[in-house]
N, C-alpha and C positions, 0 to 999 in steps of 0.2 A: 504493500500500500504506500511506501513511502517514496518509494522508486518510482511509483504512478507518480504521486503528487508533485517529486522535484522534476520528472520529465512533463507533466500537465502544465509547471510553473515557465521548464524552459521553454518550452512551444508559445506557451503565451506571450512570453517577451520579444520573441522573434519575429509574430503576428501580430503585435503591439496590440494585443486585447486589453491591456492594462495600461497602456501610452499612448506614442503619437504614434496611430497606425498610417495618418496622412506625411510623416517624414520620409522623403522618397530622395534617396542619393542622385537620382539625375537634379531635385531642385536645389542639395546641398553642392553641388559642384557650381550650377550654374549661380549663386552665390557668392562663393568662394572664388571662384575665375573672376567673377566679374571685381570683388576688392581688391585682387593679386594683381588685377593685371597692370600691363604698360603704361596705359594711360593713365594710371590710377598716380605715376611716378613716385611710387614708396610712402606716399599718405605722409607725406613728413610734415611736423605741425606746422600754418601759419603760411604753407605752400598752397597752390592752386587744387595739387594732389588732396590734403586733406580735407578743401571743401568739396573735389567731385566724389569724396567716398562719403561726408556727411550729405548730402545731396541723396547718393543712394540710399543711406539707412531709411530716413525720412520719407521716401518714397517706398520702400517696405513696409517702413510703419504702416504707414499711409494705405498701402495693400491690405496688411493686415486687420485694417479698421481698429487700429490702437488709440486710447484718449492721448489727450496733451497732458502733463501734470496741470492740477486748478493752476492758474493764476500764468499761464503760459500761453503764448497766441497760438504756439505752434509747437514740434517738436524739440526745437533747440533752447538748451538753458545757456545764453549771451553772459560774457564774463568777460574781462578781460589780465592781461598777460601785463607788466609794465616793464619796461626797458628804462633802467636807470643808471644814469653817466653823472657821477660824483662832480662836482666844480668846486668853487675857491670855498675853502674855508677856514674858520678864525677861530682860537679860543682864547681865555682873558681869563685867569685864576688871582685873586688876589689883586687886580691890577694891571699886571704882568701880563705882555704877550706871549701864547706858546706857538709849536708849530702844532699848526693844527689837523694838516695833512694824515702826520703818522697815528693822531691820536684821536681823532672825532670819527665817527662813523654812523650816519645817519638810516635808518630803518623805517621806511616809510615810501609818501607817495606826494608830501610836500615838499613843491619845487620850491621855497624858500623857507628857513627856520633861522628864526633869532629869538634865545631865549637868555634869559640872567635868572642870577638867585631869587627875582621877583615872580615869574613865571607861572601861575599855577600849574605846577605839574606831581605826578608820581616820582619819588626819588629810591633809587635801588642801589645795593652796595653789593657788588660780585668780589667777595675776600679772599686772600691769600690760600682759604684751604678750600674753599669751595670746586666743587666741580663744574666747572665754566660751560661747558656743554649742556649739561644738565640743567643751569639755572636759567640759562637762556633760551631754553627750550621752554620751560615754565613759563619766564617772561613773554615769550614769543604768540604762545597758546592763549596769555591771561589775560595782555595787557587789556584795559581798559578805557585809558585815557590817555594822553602823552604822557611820556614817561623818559627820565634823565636818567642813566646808569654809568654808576662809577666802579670801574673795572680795574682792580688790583694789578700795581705793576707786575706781581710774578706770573701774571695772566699774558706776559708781554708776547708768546709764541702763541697763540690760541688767540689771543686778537688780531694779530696778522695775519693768521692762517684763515680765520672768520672772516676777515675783509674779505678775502676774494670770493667767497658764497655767500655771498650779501644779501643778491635778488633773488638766490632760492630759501634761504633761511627766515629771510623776512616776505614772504610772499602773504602771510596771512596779515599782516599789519598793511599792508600795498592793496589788500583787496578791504581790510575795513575801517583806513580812513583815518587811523591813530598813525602818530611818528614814536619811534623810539631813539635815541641819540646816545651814542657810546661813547664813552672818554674812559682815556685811557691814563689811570695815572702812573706818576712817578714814585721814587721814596723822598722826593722834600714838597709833595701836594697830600701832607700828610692832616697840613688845619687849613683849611681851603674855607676860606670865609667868604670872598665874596667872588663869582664865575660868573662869564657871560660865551655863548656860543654862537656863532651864526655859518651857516650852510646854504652853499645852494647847489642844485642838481638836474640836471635836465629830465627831464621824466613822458617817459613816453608809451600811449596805451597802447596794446594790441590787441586784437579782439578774439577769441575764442569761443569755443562753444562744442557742452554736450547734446547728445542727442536721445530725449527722455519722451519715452513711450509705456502707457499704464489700462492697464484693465482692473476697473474697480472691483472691489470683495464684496462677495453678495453678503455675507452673516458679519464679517469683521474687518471692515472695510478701509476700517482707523490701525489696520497692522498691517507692515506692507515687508514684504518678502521682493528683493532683488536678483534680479540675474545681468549681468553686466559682463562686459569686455573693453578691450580698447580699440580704437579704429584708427590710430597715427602707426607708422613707423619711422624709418631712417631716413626713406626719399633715396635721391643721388646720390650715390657715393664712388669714388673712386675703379678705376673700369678693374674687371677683374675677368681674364677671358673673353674680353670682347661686352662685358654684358655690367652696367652702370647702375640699374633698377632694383632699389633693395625692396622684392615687391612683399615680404613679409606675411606668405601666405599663411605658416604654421605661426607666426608672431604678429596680429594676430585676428588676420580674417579666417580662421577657424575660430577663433571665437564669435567676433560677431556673426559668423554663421551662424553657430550653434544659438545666440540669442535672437536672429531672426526667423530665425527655423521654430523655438521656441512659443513667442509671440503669434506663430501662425497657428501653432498645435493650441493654445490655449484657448486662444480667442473662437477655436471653433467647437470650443468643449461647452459646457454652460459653468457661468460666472461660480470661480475659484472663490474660499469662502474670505481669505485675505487677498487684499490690494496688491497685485504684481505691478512693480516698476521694470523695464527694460531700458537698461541705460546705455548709450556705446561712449566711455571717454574718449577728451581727447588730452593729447599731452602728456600720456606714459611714459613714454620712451626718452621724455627729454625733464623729468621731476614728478609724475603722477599730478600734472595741474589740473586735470580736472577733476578727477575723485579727489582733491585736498578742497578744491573749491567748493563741492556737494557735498561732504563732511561737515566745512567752517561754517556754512549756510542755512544749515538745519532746516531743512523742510522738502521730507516729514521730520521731524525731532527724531534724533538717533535712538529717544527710547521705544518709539513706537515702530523700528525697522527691526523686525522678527530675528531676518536672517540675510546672508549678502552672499549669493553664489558666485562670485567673480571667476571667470574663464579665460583663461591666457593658456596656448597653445595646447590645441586638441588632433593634431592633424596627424601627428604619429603615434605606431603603436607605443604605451609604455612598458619600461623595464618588467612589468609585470606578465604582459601577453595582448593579445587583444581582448575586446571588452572591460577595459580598467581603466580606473583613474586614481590618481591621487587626491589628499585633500590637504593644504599647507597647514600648519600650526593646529596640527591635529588632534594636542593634547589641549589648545587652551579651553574648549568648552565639550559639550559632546556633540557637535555640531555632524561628523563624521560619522560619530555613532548610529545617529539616525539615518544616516545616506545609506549607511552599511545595513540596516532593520529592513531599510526597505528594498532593499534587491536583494535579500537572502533567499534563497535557492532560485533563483535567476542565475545563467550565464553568464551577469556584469559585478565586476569587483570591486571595491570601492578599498585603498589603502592611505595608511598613513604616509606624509610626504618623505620616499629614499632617500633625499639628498638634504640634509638637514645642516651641513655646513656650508650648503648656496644661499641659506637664511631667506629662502624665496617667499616665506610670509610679509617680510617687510620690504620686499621687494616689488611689490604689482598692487593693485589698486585697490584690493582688500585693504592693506595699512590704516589711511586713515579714518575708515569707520569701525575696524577694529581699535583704535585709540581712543573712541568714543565710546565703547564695552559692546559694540555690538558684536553680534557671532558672525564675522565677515573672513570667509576662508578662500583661497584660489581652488581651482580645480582644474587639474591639468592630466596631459598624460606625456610632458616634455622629459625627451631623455639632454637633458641639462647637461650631463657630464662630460656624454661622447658625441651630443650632436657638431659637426663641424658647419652645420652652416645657418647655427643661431646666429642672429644681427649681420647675417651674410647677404649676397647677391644671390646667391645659389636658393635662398627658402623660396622656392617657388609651388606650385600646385600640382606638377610631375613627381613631386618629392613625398606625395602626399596620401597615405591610405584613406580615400575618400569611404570605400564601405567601414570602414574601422570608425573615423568620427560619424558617417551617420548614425551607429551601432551606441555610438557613444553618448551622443545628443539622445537618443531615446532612453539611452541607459539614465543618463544624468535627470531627465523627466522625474522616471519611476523612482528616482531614491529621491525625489522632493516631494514626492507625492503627501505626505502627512504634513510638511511645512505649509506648503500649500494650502492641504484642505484644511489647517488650523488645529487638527490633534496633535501634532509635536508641535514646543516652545524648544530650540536650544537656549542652552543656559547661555547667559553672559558672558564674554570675556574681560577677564581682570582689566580693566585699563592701567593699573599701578604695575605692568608683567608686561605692556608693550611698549 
């Protein structure tokens, strides 16, 4: 009898009596081709490429009869990018002129700052035992209101070294509108009575934009379960063989496949009992700016997102066989557990992430709404270690077991199936652990 019921189970999966029986590898290629290809020239962000691939998402959506999120005209969440070129600047301790160059470092998205001991501002002291990365990161998440930090000379390598990751460090302060200003002291700006600062910087926006597609929850409509990937990659790079087009088919239009392949199978199910977002980021590949900017943004409110399936590269078999995936940071909640409940005795395997020293949780776009304690995990089937033509010219769509991801894409379905229909909650993940 039991041998009936695991072969009744594997037949089912295959016939997708339990899934997406409408997922058909002729429509997962002709997706897939269409993000990889030439014309697409590597989706690199901020290039022509990553508007003609957000263009297509939105026209999928748009197939698929997906909503916009409330308060959205249309598919894409508009943000922008800031390019910042430091200018003259001056500081005044005491009196005294210093050089202001080595030792002001402005954090923000105003093109002019002159401030003195009058100032109302936040004042913060980064000290000699402190862990400079760490309090800056605190700072970076907290701030509130402008804010002055005085930064311990023994700090003097780690302020230098922070200058040059200025506009990705401070990217959350540039999207909401606060300055922060760093000075750097010496050992005789030890009673510093009276400071004045001034900065100026050229600042310039660039426009971005996710591509956010939702099917409302009929019973729980206020908890939303995501499926997400990224739609940028490299773009042009250097000829290699004759061939320039980093077209990024397993990095990661196998993902966005697999979420517009998704969106198609839901939408023709009847309404899931939780709110599905379908998101495609953009700006992975060059700092995860758009899933930090859906994080910072809150809406929905991180407490009310269930669960974050983020998909980066599905296109090869994994280390495991085919029908598997991994799932990254697999021990921080039981988020996996339940993927793994729900495909048991099915054909598709669901493991913990192999390569645990790629630290690929903090790596892809799950991150920052896992720092908000949501249960936001990757799921991949990327052989990381031995693929040689990860961030290559060569990931193309010939490189690619098209019946394997679509096997995978249905697979990945059935192990959401209880997030979905709102019987599993994964636990939290610690935020004080990422």
């Amino acid at each position: 009898m039991k041998k009936q019921y695991i072969l009744i189970n594997a037949l089912c999966f295959f016939s997708m009596c339990t899934t997406a029986q409408d997922i058909k590898e002729k429509e997962v290629t002709r997706i897939i081709s269409t993000l990889a290809a030439d014309d697409m020239q590597g989706r690199k962000t901020f290039t022509p490429g990553a508007e003609k691939a957000a263009t297509f998402i939105e026209q999928e959506f748009t197939k698929a009869k997906l909503q916009p999120f409330p308060g959205n005209k249309g598919f894409r969440q508009v943000f922008s990018h800031y390019e910042v070129k430091p200018g003259i600047q001056q500081l005044w301790l005491n009196g005294h002129t210093q050089p202001g160059g080595d030792r002001v470092l402005v954090l923000g998205a105003a093109s002019h700052v002159e401030w003195n001991q009058d100032t109302p501002l936040e004042s913060i002291q980064v000290k000699s035992g402190d862990n400079f990365y760490e309090q800056l990161e605190k700072l970076l998440r907290g701030a509130k209101r402008n804010t002055i930090v005085w930064v311990d000379s023994a700090h003097n390598k780690e302020f230098t070294s922070y200058n040059h990751g200025i506009q990705e460090t401070g990217r959350h302060l540039l999207d909401s509108g606060k300055t922060v200003v760093m000075i750097l002291k010496t050992a005789a700006d030890s009673a510093i009575q009276t400071w004045a600062v001034k900065a100026d910087q050229q600042v310039t926006p660039l426009p971005l934009f996710n591509v956010v597609g939702m099917i409302r929850g009929a019973t729980k409509p206020e908890e939303y379960v995501i499926f997400s990937a990224h739609y940028d990659h490299l773009g042009i790079q250097p000829p290699e063989a004759g061939d320039s087009i980093a077209n990024g088919a397993d990095d990661d239009a196998s993902g966005i496949t697999a979420i517009i392949s998704m969106a198609n199978y839901y939408k023709k199910q009847p309404a899931p009992a939780r709110t599905i977002l379908f998101i495609a980021f953009t700006g992975e590949e060059i700092g995860e700016y758009g899933s930090h900017y859906y994080a910072a943004h809150g809406d929905p409110a991180a407490e009310k997102i269930i669960a974050m399936f983020n998909i980066d590269m599905l296109g090869k078999v994994s280390k495991f066989g085919k029908n598997s995936i991994f799932v990254t940071g697999y021990e921080r909640s039981d988020f996996g557990e339940i993927l793994k409940r729900n495909v048991k005795n099915t054909p598709f395997q669901v493991y913990p992430d192999p390569y645990p020293d790629q630290h690929l949780f903090y790596r892809a776009d799950n991150a920052a709404l896992a720092k908000l304690g949501v249960p936001a995990h990757t799921i991949s089937t990327a052989r990381i270690d031995t693929d040689t033509l990860y961030h290559n010219v060569g990931d193309e769509v010939k490189t690619l077991d098209l019946a394997n991801l679509t096997n995978v894409i249905k697979g990945i379905i059935t192990s959401a199936r209880s997030i979905v229909n709102g019987t599993d909650t994964p636990k939290r993940v610690d935020k004080k652990k990422v």
